[in-house]
C-alpha positions in Angstrom: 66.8 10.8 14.6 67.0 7.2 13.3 65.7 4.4 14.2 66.0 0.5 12.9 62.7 -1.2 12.5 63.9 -4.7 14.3 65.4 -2.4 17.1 62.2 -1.2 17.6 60.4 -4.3 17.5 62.9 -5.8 20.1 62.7 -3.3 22.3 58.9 -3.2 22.5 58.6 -7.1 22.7 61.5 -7.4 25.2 59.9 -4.8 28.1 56.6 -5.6 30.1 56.7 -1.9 31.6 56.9 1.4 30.5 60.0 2.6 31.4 61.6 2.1 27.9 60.2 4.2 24.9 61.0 3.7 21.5 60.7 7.4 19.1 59.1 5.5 16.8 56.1 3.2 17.9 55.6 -0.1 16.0 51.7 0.5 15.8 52.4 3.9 13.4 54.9 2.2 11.4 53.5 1.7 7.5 53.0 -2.0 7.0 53.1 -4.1 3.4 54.5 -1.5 1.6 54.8 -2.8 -2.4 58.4 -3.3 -3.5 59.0 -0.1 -6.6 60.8 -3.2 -8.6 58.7 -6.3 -7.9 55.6 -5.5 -6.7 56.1 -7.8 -3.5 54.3 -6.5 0.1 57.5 -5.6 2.3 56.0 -5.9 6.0 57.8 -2.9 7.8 60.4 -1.3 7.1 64.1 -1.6 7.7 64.8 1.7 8.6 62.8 5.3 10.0 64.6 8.4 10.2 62.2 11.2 11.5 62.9 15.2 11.2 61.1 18.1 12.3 58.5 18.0 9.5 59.5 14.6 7.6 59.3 11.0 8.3 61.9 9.1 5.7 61.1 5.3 5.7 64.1 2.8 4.1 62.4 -0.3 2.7 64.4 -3.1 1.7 62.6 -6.1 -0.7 64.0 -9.7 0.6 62.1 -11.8 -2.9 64.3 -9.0 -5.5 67.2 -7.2 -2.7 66.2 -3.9 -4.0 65.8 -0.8 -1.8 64.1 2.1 -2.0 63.0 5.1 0.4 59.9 6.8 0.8 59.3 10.2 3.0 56.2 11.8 4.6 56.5 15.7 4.7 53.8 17.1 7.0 52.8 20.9 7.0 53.1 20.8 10.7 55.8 19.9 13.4 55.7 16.0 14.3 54.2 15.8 17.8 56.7 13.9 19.6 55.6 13.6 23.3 52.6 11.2 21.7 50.1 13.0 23.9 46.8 12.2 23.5 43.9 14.1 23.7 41.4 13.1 26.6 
């Protein structure tokens, strides 16, 4: 499942209630990621795409316009329902 980064945040910041929830939560999104060319913190990034054991993050640099992809693999399922424990 994908998900765009700005889509996210829009949703979140455009909803006072609950009823509308985004796969990906802004809060577990990596922030100021370094650019693989320039070096330059990118704040989020532009693109998450999450898979049974995988999270693959797009980043996109705005001082150089290079992109570059990064992925988590996770020796366990991702957790979706975002349970907590009590």
């Amino acid at each position: 499942m994908a998900s765009k980064a700005t889509d996210i945040l829009s949703a979140v910041n455009d909803t006072a209630d609950d009823t509308v929830q985004a796969s990906v939560r802004v809060l577990d999104l990596p922030r100021n990621n370094p650019c693989a060319q320039c070096g330059e913190a990118i704040a989020l990034p532009a693109w998450v795409e999450a898979g049974e054991r995988r999270k693959s993050y797009l980043w996109h640099c705005r001082m150089c316009d290079y992109r570059f992809e990064t992925i988590a693999f996770y020796a366990e399922p991702i957790d979706r329902d975002d349970a907590l424990a009590a």
